[in-house]
N, C-alpha and C positions, 0 to 999 in steps of 0.2 A: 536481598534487594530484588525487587516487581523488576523486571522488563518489559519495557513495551515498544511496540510497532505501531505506525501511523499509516495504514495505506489511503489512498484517496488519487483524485484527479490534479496533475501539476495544474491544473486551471488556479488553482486557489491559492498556489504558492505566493508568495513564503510562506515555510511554512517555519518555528521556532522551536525545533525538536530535533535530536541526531540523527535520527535517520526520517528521512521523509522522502516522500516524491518529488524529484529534479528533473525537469527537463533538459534532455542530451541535445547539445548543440547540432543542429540541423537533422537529427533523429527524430525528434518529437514527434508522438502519437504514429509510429512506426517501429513493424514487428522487430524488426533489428535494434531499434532504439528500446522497447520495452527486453529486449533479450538484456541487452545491455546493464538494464537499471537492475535486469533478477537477479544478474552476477552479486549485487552489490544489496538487495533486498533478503531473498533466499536466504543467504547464509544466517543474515538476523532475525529472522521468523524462527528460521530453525534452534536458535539462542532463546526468542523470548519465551516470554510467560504469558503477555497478554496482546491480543491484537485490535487494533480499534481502526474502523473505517468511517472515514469523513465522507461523505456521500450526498450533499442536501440537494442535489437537483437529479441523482440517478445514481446506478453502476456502471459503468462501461466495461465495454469487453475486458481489457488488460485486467483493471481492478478485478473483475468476476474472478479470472485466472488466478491472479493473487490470494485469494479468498479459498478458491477452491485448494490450490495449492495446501495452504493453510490448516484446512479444515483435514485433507487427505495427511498431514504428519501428526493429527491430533491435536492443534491448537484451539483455543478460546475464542473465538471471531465477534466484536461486537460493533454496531454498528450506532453510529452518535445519528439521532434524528432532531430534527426542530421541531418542539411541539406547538401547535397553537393556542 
């Protein structure tokens, strides 16, 4: 069975996938807050197969980290775009 990863911005949450982006109650978009979410992302990157990033208005810092993270254990990184 594929495993996959969904990174992206909690801006877009909900999201309808097992693991996905949550914003941490009164953490949000702060380094302690995204440390927080790596505990609980990390482990499944390092589990999957495939990674897919939800991005349609940019990358933001955190997400880049994630990505880079990703890219640095040898994962798949793909990135969903809207085309016109």
């Amino acid at each position: 069975m594929t495993k996959f990863v969904i990174l992206g911005s909690c801006r877009f949450e909900p999201y309808e996938i097992l693991a996905v982006p949550k914003k941490e109650k009164g953490l949000w978009n702060t380094e302690e807050g995204y440390k927080k979410v790596s505990e609980r992302f990390y482990p499944a990157m390092d589990e999957t197969d495939v990674i897919i990033v939800y991005a349609p208005d940019g990358i933001g810092e955190h997400t880049q980290q994630d990505i880079d993270y990703a890219r640095s254990i040898g994962k798949k990184v793909y990135r969903l775009e809207e085309r016109e």
